[in-house]
N, C-alpha and C positions, 0 to 999 in steps of 0.2 A: 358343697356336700350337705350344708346346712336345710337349704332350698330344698335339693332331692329330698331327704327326711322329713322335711314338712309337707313335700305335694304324695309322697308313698302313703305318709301318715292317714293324710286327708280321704285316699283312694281306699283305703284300709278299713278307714273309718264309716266310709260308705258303704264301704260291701257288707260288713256288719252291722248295721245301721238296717240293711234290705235282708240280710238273714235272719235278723230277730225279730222285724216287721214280720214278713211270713211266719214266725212260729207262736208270735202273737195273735195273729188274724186265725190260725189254722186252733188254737185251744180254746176249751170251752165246754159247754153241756155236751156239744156235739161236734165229734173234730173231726177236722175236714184235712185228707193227704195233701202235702203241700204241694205235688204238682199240680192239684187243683185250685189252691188258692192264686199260685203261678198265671197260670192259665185264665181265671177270672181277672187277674190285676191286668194284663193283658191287651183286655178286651175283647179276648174269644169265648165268653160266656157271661151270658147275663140274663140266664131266663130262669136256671135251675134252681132248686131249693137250694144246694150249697151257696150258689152267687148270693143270691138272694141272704144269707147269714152271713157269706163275707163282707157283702154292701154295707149291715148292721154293726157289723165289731170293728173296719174300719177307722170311722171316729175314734175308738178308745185308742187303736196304734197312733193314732195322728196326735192326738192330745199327750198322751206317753211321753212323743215324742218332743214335744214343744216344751211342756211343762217340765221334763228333763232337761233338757239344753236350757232353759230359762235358769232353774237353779243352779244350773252348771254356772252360766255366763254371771251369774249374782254374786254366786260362790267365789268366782276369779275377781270380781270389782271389789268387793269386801275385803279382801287380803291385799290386793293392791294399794289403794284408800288406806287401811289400816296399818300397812305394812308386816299383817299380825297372819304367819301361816296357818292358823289353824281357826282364819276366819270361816264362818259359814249361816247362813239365814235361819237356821236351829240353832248353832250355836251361841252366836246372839241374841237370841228369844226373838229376832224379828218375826221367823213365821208365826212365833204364839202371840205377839204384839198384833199380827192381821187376824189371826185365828179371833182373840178375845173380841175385836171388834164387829166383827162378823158374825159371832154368838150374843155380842149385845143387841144388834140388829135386829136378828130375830126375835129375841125375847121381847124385849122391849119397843120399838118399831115397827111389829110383825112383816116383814119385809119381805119378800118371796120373788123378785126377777133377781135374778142373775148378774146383770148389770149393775145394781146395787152392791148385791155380795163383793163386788172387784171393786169399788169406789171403796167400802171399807176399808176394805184387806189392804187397799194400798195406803192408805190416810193412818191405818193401824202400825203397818210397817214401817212407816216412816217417821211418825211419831217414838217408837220404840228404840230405833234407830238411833235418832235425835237421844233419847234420854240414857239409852245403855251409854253410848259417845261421853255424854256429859258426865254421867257417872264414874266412867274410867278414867274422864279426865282430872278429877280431882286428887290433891297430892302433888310432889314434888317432881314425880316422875311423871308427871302426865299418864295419856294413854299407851300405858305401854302393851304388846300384847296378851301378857299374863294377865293382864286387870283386865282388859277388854273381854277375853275368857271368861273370868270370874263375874264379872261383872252381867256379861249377859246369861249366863248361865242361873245368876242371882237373879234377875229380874226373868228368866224365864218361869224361873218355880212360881213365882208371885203371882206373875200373871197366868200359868193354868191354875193354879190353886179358885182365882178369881172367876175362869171361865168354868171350872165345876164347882163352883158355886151358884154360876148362873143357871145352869144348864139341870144340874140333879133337882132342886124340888119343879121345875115344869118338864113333866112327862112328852110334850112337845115337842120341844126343841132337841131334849134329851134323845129321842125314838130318830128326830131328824138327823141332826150330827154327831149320833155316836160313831159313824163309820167314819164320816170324813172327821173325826178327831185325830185319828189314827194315821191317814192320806191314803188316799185310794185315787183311783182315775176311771173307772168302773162305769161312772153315770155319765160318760163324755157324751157331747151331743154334736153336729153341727152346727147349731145356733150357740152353743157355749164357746165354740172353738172360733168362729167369726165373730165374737165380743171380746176374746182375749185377744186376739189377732195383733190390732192396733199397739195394744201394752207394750205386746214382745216385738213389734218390729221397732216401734222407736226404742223400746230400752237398747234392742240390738245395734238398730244405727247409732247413738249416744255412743255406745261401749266403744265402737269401732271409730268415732271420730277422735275420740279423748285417746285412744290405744298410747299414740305417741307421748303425749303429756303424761301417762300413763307411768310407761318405762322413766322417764326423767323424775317421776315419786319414787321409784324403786331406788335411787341414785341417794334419796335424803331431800330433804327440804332444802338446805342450803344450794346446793348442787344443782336442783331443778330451778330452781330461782334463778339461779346465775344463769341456766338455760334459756331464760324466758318465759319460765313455765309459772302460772297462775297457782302458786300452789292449793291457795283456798277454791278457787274457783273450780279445779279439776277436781278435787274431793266431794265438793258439792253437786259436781254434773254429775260424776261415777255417783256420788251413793243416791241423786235419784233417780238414775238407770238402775241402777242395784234393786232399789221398793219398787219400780216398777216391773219389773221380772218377777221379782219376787211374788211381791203383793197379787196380779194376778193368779199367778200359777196357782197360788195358795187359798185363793178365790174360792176356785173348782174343784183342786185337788186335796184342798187340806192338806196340816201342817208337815210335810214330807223331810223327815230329815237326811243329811250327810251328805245328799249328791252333790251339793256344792263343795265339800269338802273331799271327796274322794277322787274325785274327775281332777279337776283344777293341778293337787299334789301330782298325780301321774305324769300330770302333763309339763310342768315346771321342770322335778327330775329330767326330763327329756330333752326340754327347749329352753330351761332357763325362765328367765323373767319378761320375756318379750311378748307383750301384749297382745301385739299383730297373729301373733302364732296359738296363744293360747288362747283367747276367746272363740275364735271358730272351733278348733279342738274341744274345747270344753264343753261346747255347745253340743257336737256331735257325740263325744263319748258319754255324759250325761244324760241324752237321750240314748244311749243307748245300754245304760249300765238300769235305768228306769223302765225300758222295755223289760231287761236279764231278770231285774226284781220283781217286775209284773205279772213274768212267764213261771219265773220260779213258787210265788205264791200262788198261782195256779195249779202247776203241777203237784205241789206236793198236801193239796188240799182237795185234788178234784172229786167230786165235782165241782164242789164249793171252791173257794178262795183264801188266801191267805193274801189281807192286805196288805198293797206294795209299801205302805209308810214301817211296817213291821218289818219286810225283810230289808230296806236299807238302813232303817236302826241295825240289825243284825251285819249287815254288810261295813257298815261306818264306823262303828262302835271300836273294833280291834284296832282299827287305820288309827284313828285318834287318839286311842291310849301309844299307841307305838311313835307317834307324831313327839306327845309328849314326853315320852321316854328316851327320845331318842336328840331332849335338849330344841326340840322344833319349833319351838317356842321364842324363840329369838327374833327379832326382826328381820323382815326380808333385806 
């Protein structure tokens, strides 16, 4: 029965996944009926000026798409690793730990390919990572997940605090990233999408090799040990598949909060703690909760935009006060 619910889930997840694609691709300055984006995906059209705009927006559903599931699957290894529900790549300050170093970059640096911005963003993320970790762990209690909370939450203030300090007296860098402060997915390209490519498939395959070693942390340290399970060494692999998802996505898209946090919880309620089950899942509902957000700041801005990092602040924001009130804070 178990199976069934995970292969419905997955088919479910697809279909949704291809109806928010089209209503992604179909908004815009200029919107296009989605039988005809249909039809162009297709392959039965590719001459007309409609093709022609769906070729172009495209890339942003594909990027959406990836950069969602990336945080999603980040979101799931963070909580795993920490054993802390209410872990997540904002929550933590990791995505402001890539952010910051991505805005030193530019100011200082003057840096300007792409490929750059993702060698920061992960070196940031991981470093941040490292130091929230150590931070919580001081004390009698170790890191537990309330202090990990605090903890990164504490170092996130710091650290934007630092990057608008960088950023406000150079009008530069300021005009540059003020959007993607926010996270947006907007300026997706395909040459930005085959530079993150590499990131997100290895953090992907990592995620999936460790899955098993995975579940045996959810059981306790002791527990997985007597399993055979590496405990230091599984934490280590996961949290740098964790910066690597992370750290790109947050390259491109800038600092996007809570989809690692919203997806991930859905999906445990449902399947438990079992790794095998939730990283694909989180991957697909992620991207596809990052599409909901991308379509929704559209619509209710158009012609303009409402940044996708704004509506899932909006969208994450009640989940994790309810998380926490609801005693969620506990160890997995």
């Amino acid at each position: 029965m178990g199976k069934k619910k995970f292969v419905f889930s997955i088919v479910l997840c697809f279909a949704l996944l291809f109806v928010m694609a089209v209503f992604s691709i179909s908004l815009g300055a200029k919107r296009i009926a989605f039988a005809k984006v249909i039809e162009v995906l297709l392959g039965n059209d590719s001459e007309s000026l409609e093709a022609t705009i769906i070729f172009q927006r495209i890339p942003r559903t594909v990027f959406g798409i990836l950069a969602g599931g990336a945080l999603g699957i980040s979101g799931a290894l963070m909580q795993s690793i920490t054993r802390n529900p209410i872990a997540d790549p904002s929550i933590l300050g990791v995505n402001t730990g890539a952010s910051l170093f991505v805005v030193a970059g530019i100011a200082f640096l003057n840096i300007t390919a792409a490929y750059q911005y993702i060698w920061l963003a992960i070196t940031g993320a991981g470093l941040t990572a490292v130091f929230v970790y150590g931070v919580a762990s001081m004390g009698k209690d170790g890191a537990t997940p309330l202090k990990l909370a605090l903890s990164g939450s504490a170092v996130s203030i710091v650290l934007s605090s630092i990057v608008s300090t960088i950023m406000l007296p150079n009008n530069t860098v300021l005009q540059a990233f003020r959007f993607w402060q926010v996270g947006s997915i907007g300026s997706a390209t395909w040459e930005n999408i085959v530079l993150i490519a590499p990131f997100l498939i290895a953090g992907f395959i990592i995620s999936m090799l460790i899955s098993g070693y995975l579940n045996n942390l959810a059981l306790g340290d002791e527990a997985a040990t007597a399993l055979g399970t590496n405990v230091v060494l599984t934490r280590s692999v996961g949290a740098l598949a964790s910066v690597l998802l992370c750290g790109a996505a947050t390259a491109l898209a800038g600092p996007i909060g809570f989809v690692g946090l919203i997806i991930p919880h859905i999906v445990r309620l449902i399947f438990g703690n079992e790794m095998g089950k939730m990283l694909p899942l989180s991957f697909l509902g992620s991207g596809i909760l990052l599409l909901v957000s991308d379509v929704i700041g559209r619509m209710i801005s158009f012609p303009g935009e409402t940044e996708v990092g704004i509506v899932t602040a909006v969208l994450g924001a009640p989940i994790f006060i309810f998380a926490i009130r609801q005693g969620r804070v506990k160890s997995l």
